[in-house]
Structures are given as structure tokens and as C-alpha cells.
N, C-alpha and C positions, 0 to 999 in steps of 0.2 A: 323097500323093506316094509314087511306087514307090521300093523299092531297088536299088540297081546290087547283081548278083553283085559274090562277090569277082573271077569271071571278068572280068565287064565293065571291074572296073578294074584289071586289068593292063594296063603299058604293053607298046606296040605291040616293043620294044626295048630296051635299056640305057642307047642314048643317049638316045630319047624319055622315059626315065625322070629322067636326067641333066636335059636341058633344062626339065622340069616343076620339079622339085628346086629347079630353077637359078630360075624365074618365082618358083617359092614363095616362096623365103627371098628375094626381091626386093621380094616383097605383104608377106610380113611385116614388114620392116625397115620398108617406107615408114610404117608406126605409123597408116592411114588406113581398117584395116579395123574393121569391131564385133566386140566381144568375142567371139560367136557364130562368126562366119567364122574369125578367128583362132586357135579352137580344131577348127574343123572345118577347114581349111589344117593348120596342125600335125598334127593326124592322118594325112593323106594323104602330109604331107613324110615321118613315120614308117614311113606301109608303104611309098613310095617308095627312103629309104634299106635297108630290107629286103629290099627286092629286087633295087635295086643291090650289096648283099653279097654277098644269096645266089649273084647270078649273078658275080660275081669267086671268088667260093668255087668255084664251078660249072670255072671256066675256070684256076682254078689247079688242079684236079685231073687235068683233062687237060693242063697242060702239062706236059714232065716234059723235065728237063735232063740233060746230058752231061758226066761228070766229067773228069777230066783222062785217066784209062785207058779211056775210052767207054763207062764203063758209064751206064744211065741210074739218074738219081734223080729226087723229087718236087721240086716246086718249094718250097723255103723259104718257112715262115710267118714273117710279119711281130709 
């Protein structure tokens, strides 16, 4: 059995990443997988939500707001 690049398994998008996420913790909850897939699903739900951060990290950097004298600032961290 080959390996997927890390390339291969980025998602296509943020929300393609969202909706995988969204299957995952659906497989896991339903308690129907083996032990094996369960911990190979949880891995991928991991670099999933890593890369849904990174890309909100990514997009709060270039958002940048307008104070009340118009000046611009960064978007506040949460």
C-alpha cells in the first residue's frame, strides 16, 4: 500500500475541509468503527482541524478593520 503526499491530502477548500470534519465526527460518534479506523479517522479529523485554523489564521490576517477615526487596525484575536 502506497502513501498519500501530505499534498494529496489537502482538502480541495475550507469548506471541503469543514464537511470531511463534519462526516468524521459523525463515523466516530456512531461507536461502529475498529479500533484501527478510529484511530486512523481521528488522525485525519486532526490535520483537518489544522488546517481549518491555519486557514482562519490565514484570513484574519488579511482582514483589517476601521476604527471609529478611519484608521485601519488588525482584526482582534479571539
Amino acid at each position: 500500500m502506497t502513501k498519500k503526499s501530505a499534498k494529496d491530502d489537502q482538502p480541495a477548500s475550507y469548506d471541503a475541509a469543514v464537511a470531511e470534519l463534519e462526516a468524521l465526527i459523525a463515523s466516530l460518534e456512531s461507536g461502529q468503527l475498529p479500533l484501527e479506523d478510529l484511530l486512523n479517522q481521528h488522525q485525519r479529523g486532526a490535520a483537518l482541524l489544522k488546517y481549518c485554523r491555519e486557514r482562519l489564521q490565514a484570513v484574519e490576517q488579511q482582514v483589517k478593520l476601521l476604527d471609529d477615526d478611519g484608521a485601519v487596525k488588525p482584526w482582534p484575536s479571539t
